[in-house]
One Martini backbone bead per residue (centre of mass of N, CA, C, O) as a GRO file, in nm:
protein
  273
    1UNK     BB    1   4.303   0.643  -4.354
    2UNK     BB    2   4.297   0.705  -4.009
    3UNK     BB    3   4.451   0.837  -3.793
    4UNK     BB    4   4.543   0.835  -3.472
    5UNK     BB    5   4.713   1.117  -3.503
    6UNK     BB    6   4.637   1.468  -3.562
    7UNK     BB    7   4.830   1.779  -3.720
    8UNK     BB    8   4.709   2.058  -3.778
    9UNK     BB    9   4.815   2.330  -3.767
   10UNK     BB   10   4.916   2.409  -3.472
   11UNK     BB   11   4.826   2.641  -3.232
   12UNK     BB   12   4.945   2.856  -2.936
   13UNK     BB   13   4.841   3.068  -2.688
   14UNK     BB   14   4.922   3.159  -2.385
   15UNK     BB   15   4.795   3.368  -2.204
   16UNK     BB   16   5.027   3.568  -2.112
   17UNK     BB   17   5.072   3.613  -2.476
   18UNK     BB   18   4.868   3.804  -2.557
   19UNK     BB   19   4.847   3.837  -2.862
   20UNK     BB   20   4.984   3.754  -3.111
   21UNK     BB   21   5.187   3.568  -3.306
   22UNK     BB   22   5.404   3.555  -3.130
   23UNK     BB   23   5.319   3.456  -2.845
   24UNK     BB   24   5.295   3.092  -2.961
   25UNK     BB   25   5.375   2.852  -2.797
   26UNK     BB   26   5.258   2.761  -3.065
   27UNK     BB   27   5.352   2.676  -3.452
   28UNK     BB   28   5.245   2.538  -3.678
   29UNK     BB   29   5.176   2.251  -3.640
   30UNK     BB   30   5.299   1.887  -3.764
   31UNK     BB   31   5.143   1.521  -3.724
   32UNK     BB   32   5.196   1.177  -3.766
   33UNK     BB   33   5.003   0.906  -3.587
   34UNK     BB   34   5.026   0.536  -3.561
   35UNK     BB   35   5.016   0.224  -3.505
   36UNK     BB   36   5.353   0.182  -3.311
   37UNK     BB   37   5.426   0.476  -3.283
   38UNK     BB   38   5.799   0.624  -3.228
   39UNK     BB   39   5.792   0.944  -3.121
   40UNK     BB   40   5.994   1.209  -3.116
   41UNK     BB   41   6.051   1.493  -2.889
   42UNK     BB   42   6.248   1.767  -2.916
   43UNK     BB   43   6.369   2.002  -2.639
   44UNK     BB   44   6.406   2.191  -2.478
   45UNK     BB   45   6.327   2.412  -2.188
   46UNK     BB   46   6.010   2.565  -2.324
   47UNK     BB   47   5.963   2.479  -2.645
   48UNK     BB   48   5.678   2.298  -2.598
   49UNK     BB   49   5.627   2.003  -2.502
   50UNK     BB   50   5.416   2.043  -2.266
   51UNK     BB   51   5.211   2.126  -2.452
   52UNK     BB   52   5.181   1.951  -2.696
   53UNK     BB   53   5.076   1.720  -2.503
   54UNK     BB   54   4.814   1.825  -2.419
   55UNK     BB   55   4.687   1.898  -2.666
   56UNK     BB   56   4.701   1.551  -2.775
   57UNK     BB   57   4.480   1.532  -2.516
   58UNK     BB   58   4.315   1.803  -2.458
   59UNK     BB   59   4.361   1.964  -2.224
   60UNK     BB   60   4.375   2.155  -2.479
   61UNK     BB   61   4.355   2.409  -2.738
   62UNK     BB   62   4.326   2.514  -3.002
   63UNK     BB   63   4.375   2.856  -3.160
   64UNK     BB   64   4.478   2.684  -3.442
   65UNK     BB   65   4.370   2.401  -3.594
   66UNK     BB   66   4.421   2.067  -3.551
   67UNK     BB   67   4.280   1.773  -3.324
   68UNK     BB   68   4.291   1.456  -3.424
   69UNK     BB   69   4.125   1.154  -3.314
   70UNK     BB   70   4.021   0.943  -3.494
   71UNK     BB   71   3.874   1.205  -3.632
   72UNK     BB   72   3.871   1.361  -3.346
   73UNK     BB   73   3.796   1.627  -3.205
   74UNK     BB   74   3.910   1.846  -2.924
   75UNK     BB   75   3.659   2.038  -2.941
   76UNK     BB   76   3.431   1.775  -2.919
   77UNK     BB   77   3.280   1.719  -2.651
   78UNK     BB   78   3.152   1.475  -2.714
   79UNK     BB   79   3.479   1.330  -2.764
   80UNK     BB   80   3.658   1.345  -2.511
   81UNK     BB   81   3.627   1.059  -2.371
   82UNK     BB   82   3.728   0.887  -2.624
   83UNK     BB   83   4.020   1.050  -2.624
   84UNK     BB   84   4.130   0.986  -2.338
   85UNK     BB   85   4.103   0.691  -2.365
   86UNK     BB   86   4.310   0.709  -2.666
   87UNK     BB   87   4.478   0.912  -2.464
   88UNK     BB   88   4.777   0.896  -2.282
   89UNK     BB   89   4.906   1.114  -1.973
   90UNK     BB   90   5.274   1.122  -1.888
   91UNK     BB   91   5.371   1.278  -1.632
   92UNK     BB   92   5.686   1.383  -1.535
   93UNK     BB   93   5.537   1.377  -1.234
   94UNK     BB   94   5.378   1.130  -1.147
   95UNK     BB   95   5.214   1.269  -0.863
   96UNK     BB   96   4.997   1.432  -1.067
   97UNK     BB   97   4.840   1.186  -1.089
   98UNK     BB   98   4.737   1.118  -0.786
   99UNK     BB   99   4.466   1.021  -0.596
  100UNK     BB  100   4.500   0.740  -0.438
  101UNK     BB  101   4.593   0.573  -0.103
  102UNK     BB  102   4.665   0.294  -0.346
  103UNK     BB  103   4.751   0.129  -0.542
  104UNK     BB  104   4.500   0.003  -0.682
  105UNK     BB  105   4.316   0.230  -0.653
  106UNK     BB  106   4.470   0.392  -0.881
  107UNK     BB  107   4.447   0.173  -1.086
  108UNK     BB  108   4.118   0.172  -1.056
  109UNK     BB  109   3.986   0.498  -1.078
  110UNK     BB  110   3.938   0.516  -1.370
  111UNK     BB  111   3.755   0.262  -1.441
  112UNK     BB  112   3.539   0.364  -1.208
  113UNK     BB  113   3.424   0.624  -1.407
  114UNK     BB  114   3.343   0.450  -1.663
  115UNK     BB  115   3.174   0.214  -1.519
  116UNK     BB  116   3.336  -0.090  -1.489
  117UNK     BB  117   3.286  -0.369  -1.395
  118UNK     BB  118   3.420  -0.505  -1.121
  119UNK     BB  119   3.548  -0.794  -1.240
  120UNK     BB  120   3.705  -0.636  -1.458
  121UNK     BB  121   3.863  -0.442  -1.288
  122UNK     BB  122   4.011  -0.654  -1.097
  123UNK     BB  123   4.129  -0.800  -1.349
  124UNK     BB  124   4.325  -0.570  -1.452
  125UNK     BB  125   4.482  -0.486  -1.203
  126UNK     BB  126   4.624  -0.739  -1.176
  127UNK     BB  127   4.741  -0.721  -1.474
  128UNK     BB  128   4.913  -0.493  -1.419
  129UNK     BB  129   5.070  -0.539  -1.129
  130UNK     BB  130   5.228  -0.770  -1.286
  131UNK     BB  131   5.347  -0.637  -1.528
  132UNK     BB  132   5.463  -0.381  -1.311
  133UNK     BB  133   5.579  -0.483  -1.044
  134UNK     BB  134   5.310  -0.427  -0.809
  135UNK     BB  135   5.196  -0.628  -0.660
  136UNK     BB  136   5.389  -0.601  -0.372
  137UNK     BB  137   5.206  -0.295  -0.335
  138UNK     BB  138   4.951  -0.249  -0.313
  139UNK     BB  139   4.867  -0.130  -0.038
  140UNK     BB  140   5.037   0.123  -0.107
  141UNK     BB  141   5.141   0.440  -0.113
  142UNK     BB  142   5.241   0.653  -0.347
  143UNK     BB  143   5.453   0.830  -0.180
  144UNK     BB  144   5.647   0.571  -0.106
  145UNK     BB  145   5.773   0.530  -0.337
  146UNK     BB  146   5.971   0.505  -0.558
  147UNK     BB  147   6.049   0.624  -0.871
  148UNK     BB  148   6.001   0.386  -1.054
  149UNK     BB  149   5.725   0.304  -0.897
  150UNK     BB  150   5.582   0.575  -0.986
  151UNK     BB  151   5.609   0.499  -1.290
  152UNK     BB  152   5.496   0.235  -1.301
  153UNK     BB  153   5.201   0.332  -1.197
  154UNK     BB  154   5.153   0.544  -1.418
  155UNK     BB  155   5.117   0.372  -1.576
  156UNK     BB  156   4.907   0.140  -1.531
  157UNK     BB  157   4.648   0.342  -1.498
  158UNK     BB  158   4.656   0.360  -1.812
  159UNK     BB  159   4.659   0.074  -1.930
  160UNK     BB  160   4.372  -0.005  -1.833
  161UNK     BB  161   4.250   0.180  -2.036
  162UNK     BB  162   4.360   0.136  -2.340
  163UNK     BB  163   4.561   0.301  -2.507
  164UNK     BB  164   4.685   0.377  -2.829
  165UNK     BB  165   4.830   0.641  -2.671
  166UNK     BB  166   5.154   0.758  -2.531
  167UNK     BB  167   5.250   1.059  -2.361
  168UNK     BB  168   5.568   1.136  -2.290
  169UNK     BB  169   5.687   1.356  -1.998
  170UNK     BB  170   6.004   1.275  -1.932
  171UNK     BB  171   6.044   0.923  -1.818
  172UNK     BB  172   6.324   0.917  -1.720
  173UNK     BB  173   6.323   1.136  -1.510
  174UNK     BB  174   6.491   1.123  -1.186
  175UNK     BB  175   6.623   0.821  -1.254
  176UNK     BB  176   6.775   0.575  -1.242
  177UNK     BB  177   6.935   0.323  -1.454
  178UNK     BB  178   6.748   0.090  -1.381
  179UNK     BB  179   6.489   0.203  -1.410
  180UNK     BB  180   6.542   0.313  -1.719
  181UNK     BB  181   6.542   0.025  -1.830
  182UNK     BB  182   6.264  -0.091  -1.722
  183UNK     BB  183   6.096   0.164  -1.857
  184UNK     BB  184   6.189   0.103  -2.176
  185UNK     BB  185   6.090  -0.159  -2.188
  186UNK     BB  186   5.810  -0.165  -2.103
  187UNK     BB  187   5.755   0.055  -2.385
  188UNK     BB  188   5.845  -0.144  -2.627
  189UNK     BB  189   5.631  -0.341  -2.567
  190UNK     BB  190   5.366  -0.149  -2.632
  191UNK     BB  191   5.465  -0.116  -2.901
  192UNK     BB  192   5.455  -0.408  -3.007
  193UNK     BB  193   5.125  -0.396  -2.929
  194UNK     BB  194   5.041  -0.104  -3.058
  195UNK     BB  195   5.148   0.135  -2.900
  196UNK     BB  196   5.185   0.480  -2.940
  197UNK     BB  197   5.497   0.700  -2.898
  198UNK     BB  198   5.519   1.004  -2.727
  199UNK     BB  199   5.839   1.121  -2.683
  200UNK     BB  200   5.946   1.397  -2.423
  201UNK     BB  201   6.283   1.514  -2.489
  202UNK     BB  202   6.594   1.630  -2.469
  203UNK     BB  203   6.719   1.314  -2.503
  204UNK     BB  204   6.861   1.134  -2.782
  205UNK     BB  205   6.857   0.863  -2.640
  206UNK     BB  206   6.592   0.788  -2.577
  207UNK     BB  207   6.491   0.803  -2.931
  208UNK     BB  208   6.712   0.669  -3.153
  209UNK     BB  209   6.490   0.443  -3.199
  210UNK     BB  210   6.289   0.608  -3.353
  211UNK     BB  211   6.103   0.676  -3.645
  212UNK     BB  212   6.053   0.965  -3.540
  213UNK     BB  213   6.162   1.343  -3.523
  214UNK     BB  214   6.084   1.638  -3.336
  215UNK     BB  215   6.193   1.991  -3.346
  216UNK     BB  216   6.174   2.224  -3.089
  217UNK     BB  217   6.226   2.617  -3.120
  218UNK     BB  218   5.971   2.821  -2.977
  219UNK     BB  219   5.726   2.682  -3.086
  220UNK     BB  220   5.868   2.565  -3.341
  221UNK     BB  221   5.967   2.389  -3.612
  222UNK     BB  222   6.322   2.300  -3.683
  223UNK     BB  223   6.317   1.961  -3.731
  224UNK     BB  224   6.267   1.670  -3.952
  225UNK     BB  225   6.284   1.279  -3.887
  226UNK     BB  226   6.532   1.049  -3.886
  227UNK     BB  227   6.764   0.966  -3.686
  228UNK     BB  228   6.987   0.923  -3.886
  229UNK     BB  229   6.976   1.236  -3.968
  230UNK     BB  230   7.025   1.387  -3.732
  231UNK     BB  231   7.374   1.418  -3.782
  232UNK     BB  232   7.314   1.648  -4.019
  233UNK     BB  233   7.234   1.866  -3.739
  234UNK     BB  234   7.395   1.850  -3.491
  235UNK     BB  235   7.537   2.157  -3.485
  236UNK     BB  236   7.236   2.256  -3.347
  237UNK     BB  237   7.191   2.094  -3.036
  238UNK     BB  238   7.252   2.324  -2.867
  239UNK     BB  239   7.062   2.529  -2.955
  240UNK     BB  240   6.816   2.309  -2.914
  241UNK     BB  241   6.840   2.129  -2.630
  242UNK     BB  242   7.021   1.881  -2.703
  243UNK     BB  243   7.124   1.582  -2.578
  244UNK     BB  244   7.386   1.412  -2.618
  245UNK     BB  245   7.557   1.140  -2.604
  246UNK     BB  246   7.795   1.047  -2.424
  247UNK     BB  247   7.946   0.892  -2.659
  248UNK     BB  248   7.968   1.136  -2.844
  249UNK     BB  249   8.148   1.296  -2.710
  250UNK     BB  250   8.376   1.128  -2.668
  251UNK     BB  251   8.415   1.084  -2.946
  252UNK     BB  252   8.446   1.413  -2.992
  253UNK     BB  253   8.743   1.385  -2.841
  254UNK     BB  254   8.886   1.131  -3.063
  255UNK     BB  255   8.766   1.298  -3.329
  256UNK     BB  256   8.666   1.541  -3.584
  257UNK     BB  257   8.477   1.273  -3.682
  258UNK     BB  258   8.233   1.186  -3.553
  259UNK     BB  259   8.034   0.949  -3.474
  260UNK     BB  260   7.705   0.802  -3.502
  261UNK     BB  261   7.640   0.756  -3.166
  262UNK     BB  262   7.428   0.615  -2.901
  263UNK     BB  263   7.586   0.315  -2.795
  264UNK     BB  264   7.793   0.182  -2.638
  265UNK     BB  265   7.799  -0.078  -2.871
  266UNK     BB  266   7.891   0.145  -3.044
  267UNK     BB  267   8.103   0.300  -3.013
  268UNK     BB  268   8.329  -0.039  -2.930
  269UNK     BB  269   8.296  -0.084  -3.248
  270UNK     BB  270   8.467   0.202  -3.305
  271UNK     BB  271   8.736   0.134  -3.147
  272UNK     BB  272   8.783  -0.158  -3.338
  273UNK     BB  273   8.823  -0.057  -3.627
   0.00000   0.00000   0.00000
């Protein structure tokens, strides 16, 4: 069965890092994601996470190695619009995604460039700023809104093209608490209706929940697995700009050999043991 993203050998070396293989903004990735999955890249700044989102969005190219959706090469000039509607790359900042003057103009941009006829863009629209409560802000400008719905915007119009895969480049940056959980919730429902979400961040509580973890560090693998497996590597999170769960830390205070927590209800529960 064809994955639906692979990358094998994946090399990447920005311009002003040539020639030579130090140079390699990225160096021999390898990665396997299926429909439904939750894989955490995990990662300081400058590691390579935003370099790797672009690869698997066909953004950029590789300089060796292939980057493949549904079998289909991202090198491949004719696949390319195939590619891009079957993964959707949500930046760090919304607004750098933002071209359009209202929230539905923007939720409808995309749609109405691949030619989907007018009855079918107004009926996405509408099911987009319902599920992302957005209806009330229609006709707002998207630099006006607050953070949260900035980045629910920036979901909402990758939504309506139906992509396969989400590539989120650290979605939760820069919100409060509340938008933070609401960002999170509305991601988990779209992975459990079979959106695979490849999430890049360096905050392990983010992904804590993730099906698997890749951890770069200058720009090559420095460790994979599952989450829990992540515990018996802890000692490395420093070196590697990994931020540790705030209840970890706090465990890490009260005990020589502190429990793997990385939520609340973890934590209150190791404290009442």
């Amino acid at each position: 069965m064809t994955a639906l993203l692979l990358l094998e050998d994946v090399s990447y070396a920005h311009a002003r890092q040539r020639p030579g293989p130090a140079g390699f903004g990225l160096e021999k990735i390898n990665l396997q994601v299926e429909a439904g999955d939750f894989c955490g890249i995990l990662g300081a700044n400058g590691s390579g996470k935003s370099t790797l989102a672009r690869l698997c969005s066909g953004l950029y190219l590789p300089d060796s190695g292939e980057v493949l959706v549904e079998g289909y090469s991202t090198r491949d000039e004719q696949y390319r619009q195939k590619i891009r509607q079957t993964v959707g790359l949500v930046f760090q900042n919304p607004e750098n995604q933002f071209v359009a003057e209202t929230v539905t103009a923007e939720t409808a941009f995309g749609l109405e460039n691949l030619g989907i006829p007018p009855a079918e863009i107004r009926r996405r629209v509408r099911e987009a700023l319902d599920r992302f409560d957005l209806g009330h802000l229609a006709g707002t400008p998207p630099h006006r809104l607050s953070g949260g719905q900035k980045r629910r915007l920036s979901l909402a119009a990758l939504w309506v093209l139906r992509p396969k895969v989400l590539l989120l480049d650290e979605p939760l940056s820069m919100l409060d608490p509340g938008s933070k959980k609401k960002i999170y919730s509305l991601l988990q429902e779209l992975r459990r209706e079979g959106t695979a979400l490849l999430w890049f961040t360096p905050a392990f509580t983010e992904v804590a929940a993730a099906d698997h973890l890749l951890v770069l560090e200058e720009g090559k693998t420095a460790w994979q697995g599952r989450p829990e497996q992540f515990w018996g590597e802890v000692g490395k999170a420093d070196r590697w700009g990994i931020e540790l769960p705030p209840v970890y830390e706090i465990a890490a205070g009260l005990s020589p050999s502190p429990p793997p927590v990385a939520s609340e209800e973890e934590f209150v529960s190791w404290l009442w043991k």
